[in-house]
N, C-alpha and C positions, 0 to 999 in steps of 0.2 A: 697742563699737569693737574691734578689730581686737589682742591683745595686742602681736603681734608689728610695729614698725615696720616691718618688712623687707617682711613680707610683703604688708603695708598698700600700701606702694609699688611693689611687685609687679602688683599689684591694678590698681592708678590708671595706672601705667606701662602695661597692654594696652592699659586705657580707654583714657587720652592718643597711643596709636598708634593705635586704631581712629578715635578724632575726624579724627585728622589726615589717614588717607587718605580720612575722607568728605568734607574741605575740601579736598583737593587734587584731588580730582576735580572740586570745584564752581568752583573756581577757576583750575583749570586748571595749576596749580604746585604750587612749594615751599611749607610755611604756618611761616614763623619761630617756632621753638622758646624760650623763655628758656632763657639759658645754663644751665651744671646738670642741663636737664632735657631733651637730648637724648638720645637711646636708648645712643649709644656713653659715656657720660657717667654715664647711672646704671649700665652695665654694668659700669665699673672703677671706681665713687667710691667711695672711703674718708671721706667726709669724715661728717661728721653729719646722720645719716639723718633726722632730727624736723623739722631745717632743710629739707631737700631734701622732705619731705614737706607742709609749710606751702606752699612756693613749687607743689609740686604741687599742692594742694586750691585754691587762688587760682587758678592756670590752668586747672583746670578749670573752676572755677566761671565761666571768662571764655569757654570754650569751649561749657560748655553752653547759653549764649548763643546760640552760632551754630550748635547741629545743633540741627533741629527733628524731630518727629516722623517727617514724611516721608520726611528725608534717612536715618534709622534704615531705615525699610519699605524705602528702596530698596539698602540696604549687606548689609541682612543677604539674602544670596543661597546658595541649596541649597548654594552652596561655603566656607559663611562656618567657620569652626573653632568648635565647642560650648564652647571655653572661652572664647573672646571673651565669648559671650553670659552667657554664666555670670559672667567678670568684670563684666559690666555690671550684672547683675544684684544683686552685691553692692554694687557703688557703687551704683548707685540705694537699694537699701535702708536701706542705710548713712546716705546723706543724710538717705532720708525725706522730703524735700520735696513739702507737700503742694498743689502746682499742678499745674494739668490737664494742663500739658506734661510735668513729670516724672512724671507718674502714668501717662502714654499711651506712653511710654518704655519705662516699666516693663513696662505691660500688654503689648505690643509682643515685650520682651526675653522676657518668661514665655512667651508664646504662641509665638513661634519656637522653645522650649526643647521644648512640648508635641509641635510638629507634630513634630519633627524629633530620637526617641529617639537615643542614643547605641547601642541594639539597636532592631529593628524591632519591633515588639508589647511592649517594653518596658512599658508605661502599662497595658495590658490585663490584665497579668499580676497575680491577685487570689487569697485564700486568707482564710483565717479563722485569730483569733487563739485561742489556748490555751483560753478562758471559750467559744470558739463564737463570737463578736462577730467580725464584719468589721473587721478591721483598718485602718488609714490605705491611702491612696491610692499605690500605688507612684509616681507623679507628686509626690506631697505629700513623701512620704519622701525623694523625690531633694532637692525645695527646701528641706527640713530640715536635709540636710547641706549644700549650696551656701551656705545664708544662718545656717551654725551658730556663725559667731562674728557674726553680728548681735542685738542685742536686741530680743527677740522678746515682748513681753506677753501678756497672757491676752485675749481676744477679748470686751469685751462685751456680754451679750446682746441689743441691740437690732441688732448687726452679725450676729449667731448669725442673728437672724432672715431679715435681707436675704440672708445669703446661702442660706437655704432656697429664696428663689423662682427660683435661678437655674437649678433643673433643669427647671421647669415654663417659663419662658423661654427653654431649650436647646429642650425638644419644640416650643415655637409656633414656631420659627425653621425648623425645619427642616419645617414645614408647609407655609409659604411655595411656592405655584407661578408668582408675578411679581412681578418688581421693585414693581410698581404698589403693591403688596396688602402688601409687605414695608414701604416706604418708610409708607404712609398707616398703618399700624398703628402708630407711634411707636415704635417696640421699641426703636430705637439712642437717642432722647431720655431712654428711660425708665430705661435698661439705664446711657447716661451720670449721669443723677443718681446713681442706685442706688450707683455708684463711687463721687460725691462726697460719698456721706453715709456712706463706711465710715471716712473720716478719716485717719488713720495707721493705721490698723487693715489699708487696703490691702495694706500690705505686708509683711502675718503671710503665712505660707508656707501655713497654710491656706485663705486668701482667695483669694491667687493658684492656687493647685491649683485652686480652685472655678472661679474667673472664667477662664482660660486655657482649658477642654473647650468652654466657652461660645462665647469669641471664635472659637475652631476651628471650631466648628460653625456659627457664622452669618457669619462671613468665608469660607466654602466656599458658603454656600447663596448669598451679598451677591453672591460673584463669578460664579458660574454664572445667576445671574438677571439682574446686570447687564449682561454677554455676551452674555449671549441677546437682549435689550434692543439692547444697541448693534448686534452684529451684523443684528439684523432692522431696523433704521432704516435702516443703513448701505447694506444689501441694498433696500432701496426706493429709496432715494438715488440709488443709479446704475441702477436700472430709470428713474426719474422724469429722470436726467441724460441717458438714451440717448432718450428720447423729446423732449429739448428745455428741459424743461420747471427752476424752480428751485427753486419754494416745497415744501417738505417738509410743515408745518403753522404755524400758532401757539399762542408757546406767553409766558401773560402779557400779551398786546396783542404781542408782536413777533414777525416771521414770523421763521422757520428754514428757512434754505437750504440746498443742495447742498453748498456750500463751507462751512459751517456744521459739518455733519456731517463733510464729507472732514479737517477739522483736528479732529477728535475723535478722541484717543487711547485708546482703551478701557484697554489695558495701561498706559498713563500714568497715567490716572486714578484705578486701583486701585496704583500704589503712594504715592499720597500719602496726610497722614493723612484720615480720614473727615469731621472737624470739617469741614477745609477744602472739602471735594469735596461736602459732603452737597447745598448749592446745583444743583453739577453732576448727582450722580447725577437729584436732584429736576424738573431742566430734560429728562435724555432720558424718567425715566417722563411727565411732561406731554405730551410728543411724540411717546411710543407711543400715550397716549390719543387723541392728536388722531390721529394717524394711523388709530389702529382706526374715527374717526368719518369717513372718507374715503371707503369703506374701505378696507385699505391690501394691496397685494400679496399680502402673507402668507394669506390665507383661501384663494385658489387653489392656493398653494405647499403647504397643509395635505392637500390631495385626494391619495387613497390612490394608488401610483404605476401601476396597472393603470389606474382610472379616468382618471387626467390622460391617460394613454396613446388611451386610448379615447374621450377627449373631444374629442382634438387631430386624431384620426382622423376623427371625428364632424364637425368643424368645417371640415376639407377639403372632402369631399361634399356639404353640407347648405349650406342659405342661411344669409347673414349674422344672426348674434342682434338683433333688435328692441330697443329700447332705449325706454324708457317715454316718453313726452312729459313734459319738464321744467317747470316753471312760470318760465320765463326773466322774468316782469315781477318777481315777489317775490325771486328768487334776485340781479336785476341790483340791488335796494332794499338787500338784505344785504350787497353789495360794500361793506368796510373800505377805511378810507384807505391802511392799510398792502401790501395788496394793489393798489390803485391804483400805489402809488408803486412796488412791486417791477416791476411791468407798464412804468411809465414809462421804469425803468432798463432796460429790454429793448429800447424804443421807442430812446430814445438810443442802445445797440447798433447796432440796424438801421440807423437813420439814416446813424450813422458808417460803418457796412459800403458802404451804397448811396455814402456820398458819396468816400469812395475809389474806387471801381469807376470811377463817374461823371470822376471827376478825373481818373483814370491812362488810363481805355480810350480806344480809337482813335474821333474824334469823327464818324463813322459809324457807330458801334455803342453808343457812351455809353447809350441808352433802351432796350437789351435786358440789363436787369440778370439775370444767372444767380442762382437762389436755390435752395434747397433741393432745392425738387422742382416746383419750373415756372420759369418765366422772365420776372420781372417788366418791364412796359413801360410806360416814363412817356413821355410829352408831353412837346415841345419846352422848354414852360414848367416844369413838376418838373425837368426836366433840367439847366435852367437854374438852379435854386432851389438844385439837389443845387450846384453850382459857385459860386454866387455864398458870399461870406463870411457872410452872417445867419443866424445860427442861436444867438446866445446870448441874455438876455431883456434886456439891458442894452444893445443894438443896437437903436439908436431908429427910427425913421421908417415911414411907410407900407411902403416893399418891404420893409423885415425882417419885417413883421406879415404881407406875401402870404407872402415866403418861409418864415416859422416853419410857416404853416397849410399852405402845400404842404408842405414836408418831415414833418410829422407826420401828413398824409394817408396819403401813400404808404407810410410805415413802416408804419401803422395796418393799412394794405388789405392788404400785406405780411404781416403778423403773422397778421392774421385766415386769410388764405389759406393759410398754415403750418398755423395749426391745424386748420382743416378738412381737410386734407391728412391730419393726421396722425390726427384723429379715423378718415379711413375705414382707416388700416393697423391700428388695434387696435379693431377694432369686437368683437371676440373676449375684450377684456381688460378686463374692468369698473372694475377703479381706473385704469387707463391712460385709459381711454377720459374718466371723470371727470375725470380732471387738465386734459384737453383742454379740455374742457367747461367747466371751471371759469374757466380761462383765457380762452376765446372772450366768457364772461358780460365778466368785467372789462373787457374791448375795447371791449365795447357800451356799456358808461358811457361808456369812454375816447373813442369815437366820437361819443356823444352833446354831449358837452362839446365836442369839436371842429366839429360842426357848430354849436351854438352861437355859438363864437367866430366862424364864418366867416361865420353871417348878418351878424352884426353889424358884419364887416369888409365886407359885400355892402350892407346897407344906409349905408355910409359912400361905397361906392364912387356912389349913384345921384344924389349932386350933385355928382361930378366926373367929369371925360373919362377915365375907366381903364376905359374897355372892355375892353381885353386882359387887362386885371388881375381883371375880371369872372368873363369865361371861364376863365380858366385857375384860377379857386376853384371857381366849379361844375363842370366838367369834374370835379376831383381828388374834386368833395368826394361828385357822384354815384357815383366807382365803387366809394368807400367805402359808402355807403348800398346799393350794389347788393350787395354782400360782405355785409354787417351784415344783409340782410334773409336771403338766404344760409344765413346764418346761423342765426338767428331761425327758419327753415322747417327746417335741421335739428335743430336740439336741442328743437323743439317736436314734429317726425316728420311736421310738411308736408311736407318732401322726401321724405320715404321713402313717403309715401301717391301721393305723384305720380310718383314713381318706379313704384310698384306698378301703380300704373292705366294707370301708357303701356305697361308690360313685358305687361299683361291684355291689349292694343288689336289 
């Protein structure tokens, strides 16, 4: 401990300022002081220093409560003053407390110390002692004198050892060429125990000199591979948002969306601490992988910039790329539930779109609904469907069950007709093209199930007088089947075979 009381409270007095504006940002205000122990307060007290030191070590200890590691990663900024850190640094050692939050603090405080010399090349700077021996670490020697009035024990040797392995775990880190390959190798798991078994021993100044080149070097490799990572999701995300589309991949059993991604803060995410985030980082490498199994944007974007040049040129003059025939019966088997249900929320979309149009336009034009890139046209009876109030499942009777199956009709033929639209603008773009594809497959369940429901609303209608109600289900439910076969001929490359034979004739 610290001989001089003064300086002791000197010490605690940065600390206790540096808490306070990382509470008052979080909070948005003033953070009430106990009396005594506001800054104008220790600057002119005369009174008894031991006292005002007690009452300091209790507030702190109430404060270190409330900053967690994060709130550290995001205060200490390229602007922060090297002796705050330094102050923090000796209260933390000083304490000693050996829980994972105070140790990550610590680790935190040293590691900011390392990145950010008080000279530039500072730390690099190496010689030999008087015997020929390489001497202590200019990094070490600085935390000798910062933590010189802490008590500092002899190190031992089962900690000697751990810390030998941490230079052979600085090189594998920086081997690392994808978040994936970083994350699956355990290295942050392995590297946390490693910490927990130094004990107090932590925060010998030789420990910390060890451990801080370490976190340097794999929090530089952690954030250049997880950018890369984010940025390339993110970069697919609104390629796959401009073409319409939501699903990004899954990952777990649950799909990842668009808007998924778009509230992903890459730079948020790297300043909170690691423990918390390790779920998150773990969630985008999962969804690089699914995406690499799409395959995703990125393998065109890798083609040297002459070739794409050449390719793009290529693709002007030359006929459309052929596209393999798909096995659409095994691919519609593999549709997930969760893929169903993102496709349904799409269908309630359009529904809702068509049924405003329908409601607000001039009732001479209601059945020429404008859509993307044709002009969809319903029947007096859809049209009607789109106006009438049934469309929630808790809406009983016979006309809510015509109208639920017309209004999911037309969405259906709608959607389908979108995607084929959209499939022939990027016949050029093989993940584009596949998301299309992928999409058009789900529809044909989605389709299938609907004609399902409508037999069975068709054979209810054959012992009652609902002719009109007849017609106006098969009517809707053929131009669906007409779409859906459509369909089926192109993603199989029946259309393009028949295509080819009339353009031979």
């Amino acid at each position: 401990m610290v001989e001089d009381p003064k300086w002791e409270l000197a010490i605690l007095a940065t600390v206790q300022g540096f808490y306070e504006k990382l509470l008052q940002d979080s909070v948005g205000g003033e953070v009430p002081v106990p009396v005594g122990l506001e800054a104008i307060s220790l600057q002119q007290s005369d009174g008894d220093v031991h006292e005002t030191l007690a009452t300091m070590r209790r507030w702190l200890r109430l404060l270190d409560m409330a900053i967690t590691p994060a709130m550290l990663r995001h205060g200490f900024t390229p602007d922060t003053d090297p002796e705050i850190a330094e102050a923090m640094l000796r209260y933390f050692a000083r304490t000693k407390n050996d829980s994972d939050v105070n140790r990550d603090k610590t680790d935190l405080v040293t590691t900011f110390l390392y990145r950010r010399p008080r000279v530039p090349g500072q730390w690099e700077r190496r010689g030999y002692g008087l015997d020929g021996s390489l001497p202590l670490s200019p990094f070490e020697i600085a935390l000798i004198e910062i933590l010189a009035d802490s008590d500092t024990p002899s190190l031992p040797e089962e900690h000697v050892q751990i810390l030998r392995r941490f230079d052979a775990l600085q090189e594998e880190a920086e081997n690392f060429s994808e978040l994936n390959e970083l994350l699956e190798s355990g290295i942050i798991s392995r590297v946390r125990e490693m910490k927990q078994a130094l004990d107090l021993s932590f925060y010998h100044p030789g420990v910390l000199a060890t451990i801080a080149p370490y976190n340097a070097a794999l929090g530089k490799k952690f954030d250049e591979l997880f950018l890369a990572a984010a940025a390339e999701i993110k970069s697919f995300a609104q390629a796959l948002e401009s073409q319409g589309g939501s699903i990004l991949g899954n990952v777990d059993g649950v799909d990842v969306t668009v808007e998924d991604v778009s509230a992903m803060e890459a730079a948020d995410l790297l300043r909170i601490d690691y423990g918390t985030a390790l779920k998150k980082f773990d969630r985008v490498s999962k969804l690089r992988k699914a995406l690499e199994r799409r395959p995703p944007i990125r393998r065109a974007a890798n083609t040297a910039p002459s070739r794409r040049i050449k390719t793009a040129r290529a693709s002007a003059t030359t006929a459309v790329v052929r596209r393999p025939a798909l096995d659409v019966h095994a691919m519609r088997e593999a549709v997930t539930p969760a893929q169903i249900s993102a496709e349904e929320t799409r269908l309630v979309q359009v529904e809702e779109s068509i049924r405003v149009f329908v409601r607000v336009a001039d009732p001479k034009f209601r059945q020429i609904v404008p859509m993307r890139f044709f002009n969809l046209i319903l029947s007096p009876a859809e049209a009607d469907a789109y106006s009438a109030g049934y469309r929630r499942e808790k809406d009983k009777g016979i006309l809510a069950e015509v109208a639920r199956v017309l209004l999911r009709s037309v969405a259906a033929t709608a959607r389908m007709t979108t995607e084929l639209e959209e499939l022939k603008r990027c016949e050029n773009s093989p993940s584009l093209w596949k998301l299309h594809a992928d999409s058009l497959i789900v529809l044909l369940e989605i389709a299938s199930t609907l004609n399902d429901k409508a037999e069975r609303l068709l054979a209810h209608f054959e012992h009652e007088d609902s002719l009109p109600h007849s017609v106006a289900i098969r009517s809707s439910m053929q131009k669906l089947r007409d779409c859906a076969e459509l369909a089926v001929a192109t993603l199989t490359g029946d259309q393009d075979q028949k295509s080819a034979a009339a353009a031979s004739r």
